[in-house]
N, C-alpha and C positions, 0 to 999 in steps of 0.2 A: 247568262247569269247577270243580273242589275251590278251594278257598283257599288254597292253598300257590300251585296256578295263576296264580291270580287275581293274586293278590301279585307271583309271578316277573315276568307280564307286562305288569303298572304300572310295576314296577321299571325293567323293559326300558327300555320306552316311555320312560318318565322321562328314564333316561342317557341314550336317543337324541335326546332335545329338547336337550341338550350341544351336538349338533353343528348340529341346523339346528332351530330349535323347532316349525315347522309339519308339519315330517313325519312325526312319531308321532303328532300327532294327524290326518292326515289318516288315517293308517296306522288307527288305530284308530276312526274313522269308517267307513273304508269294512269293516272286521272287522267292526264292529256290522250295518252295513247288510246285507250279506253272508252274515249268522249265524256267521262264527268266531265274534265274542267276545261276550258278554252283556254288554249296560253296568251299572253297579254305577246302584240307583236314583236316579234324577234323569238318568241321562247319557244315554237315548235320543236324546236331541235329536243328540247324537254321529253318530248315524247317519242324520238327517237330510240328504235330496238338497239341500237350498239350505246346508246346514253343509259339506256335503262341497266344494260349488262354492266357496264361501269361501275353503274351507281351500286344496281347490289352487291359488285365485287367491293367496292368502298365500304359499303355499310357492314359486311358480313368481317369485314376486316378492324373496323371501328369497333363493331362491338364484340370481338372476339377477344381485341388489347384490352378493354375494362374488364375482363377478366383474371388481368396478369397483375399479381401485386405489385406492388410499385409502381409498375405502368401505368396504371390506372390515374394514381396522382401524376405525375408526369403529363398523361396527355390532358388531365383538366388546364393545367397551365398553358400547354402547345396547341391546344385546339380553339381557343377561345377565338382567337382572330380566324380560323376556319370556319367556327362554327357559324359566328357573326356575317362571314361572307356568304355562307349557306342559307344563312338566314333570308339575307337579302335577295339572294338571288330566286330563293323559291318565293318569297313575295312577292317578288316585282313579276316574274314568272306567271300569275294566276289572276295578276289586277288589269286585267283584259280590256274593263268596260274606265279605263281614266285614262285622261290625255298623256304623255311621255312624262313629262315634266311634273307632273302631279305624282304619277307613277312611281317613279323612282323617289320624289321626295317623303313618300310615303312609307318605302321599301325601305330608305335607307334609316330616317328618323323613327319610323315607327316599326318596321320590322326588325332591325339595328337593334333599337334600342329593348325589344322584348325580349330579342336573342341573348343579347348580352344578362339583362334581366335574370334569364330562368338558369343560363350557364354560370353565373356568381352564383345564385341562391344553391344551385345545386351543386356547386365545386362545394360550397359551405358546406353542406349536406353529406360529402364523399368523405371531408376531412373530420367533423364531426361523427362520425359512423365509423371511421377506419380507428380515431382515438381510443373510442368507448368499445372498441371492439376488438385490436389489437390486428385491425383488417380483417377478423376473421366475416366480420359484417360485409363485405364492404363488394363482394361478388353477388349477396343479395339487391345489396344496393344497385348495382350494376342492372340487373333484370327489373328490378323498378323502372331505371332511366330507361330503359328500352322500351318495358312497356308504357312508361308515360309518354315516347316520344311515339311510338306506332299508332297509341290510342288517340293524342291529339292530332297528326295528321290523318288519321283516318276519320274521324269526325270532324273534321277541317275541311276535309275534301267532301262528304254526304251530307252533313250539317253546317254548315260555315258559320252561322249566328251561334248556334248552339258551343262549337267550338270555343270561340271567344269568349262570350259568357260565361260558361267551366275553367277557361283560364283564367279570367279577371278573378273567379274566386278561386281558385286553384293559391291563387298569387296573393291573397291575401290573407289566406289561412296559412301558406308557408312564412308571408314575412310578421304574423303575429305570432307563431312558431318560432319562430327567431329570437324576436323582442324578449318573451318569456326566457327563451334558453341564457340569455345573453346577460 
């Protein structure tokens, strides 16, 4: 995979740890295991069978609690620095073809910061939903987050340009979505 690749498909990953944190890294455990994606060095263990069982016991646990009212807001608060570190780590995880130091600066500034990005936009989105809805919204909402997080790491990992691209306007239609609402 070129490094423009590499790059798009951290990126992905990244934003997608926004919506649930465990499942672009599961996403990009089982790529590695798999042979889509090459792990960038050190991150083999990515694709390790006892990491991948982890990961899905994580994510199956993740997104079982956005199910539970109250919890739900609750873990948008608790998870942000999780999600953010998930973020990172499944970027930096898949930027195979850049030097260390690029790598991570990459992971941390631009996977970081999309993480964070899509997890504010969508904490906004859980509190706005549960308002107008009296929660009763707010489990559909939940299966959104999921499916947006499964669909961008999955197209992150087969498509990596493509990925990118769909979030760039993903993210611009939610924060002019926003503006309107506000």
């Amino acid at each position: 995979m070129s490094a423009v690749l590499s790059v798009a498909a951290g990126l992905a990953l990244a934003a997608a740890a926004g919506f649930r944190a465990f499942v672009p890294l599961l996403a990009a455990g089982l790529a590695i295991q798999f042979g889509y994606l090459e792990p960038a060095a050190g991150f083999a263990w990515l694709g390790d069978p006892l990491v991948i069982i982890a990961l899905a016991t994580a994510t199956a646990v993740e997104v079982a609690a956005y199910y539970v009212p109250g919890l739900d807001h609750l873990l948008d608060a608790i998870a942000a620095p999780v999600a953010v570190a998930a973020g990172i780590v499944a970027a930096a995880g898949v930027m195979a073809e850049l030097p260390d130091w690029l790598r991570w600066l990459a992971a941390i500034a631009g996977g970081g910061s999309l993480t964070a990005l899509t997890h504010a936009a969508n904490a906004l989105g859980r509190v706005k939903t549960g308002a107008s809805t009296a929660g009763t919204g707010n489990p559909l909402y939940a299966t959104g987050e999921l499916a947006s997080a499964a669909l961008i790491a999955g197209i992150a990992v087969l498509l990596p340009l493509v990925a990118l691209v769909a979030l760039a306007i993903a993210l611009i239609v939610l924060w002019r979505r926003q503006r309107r609402a506000a």
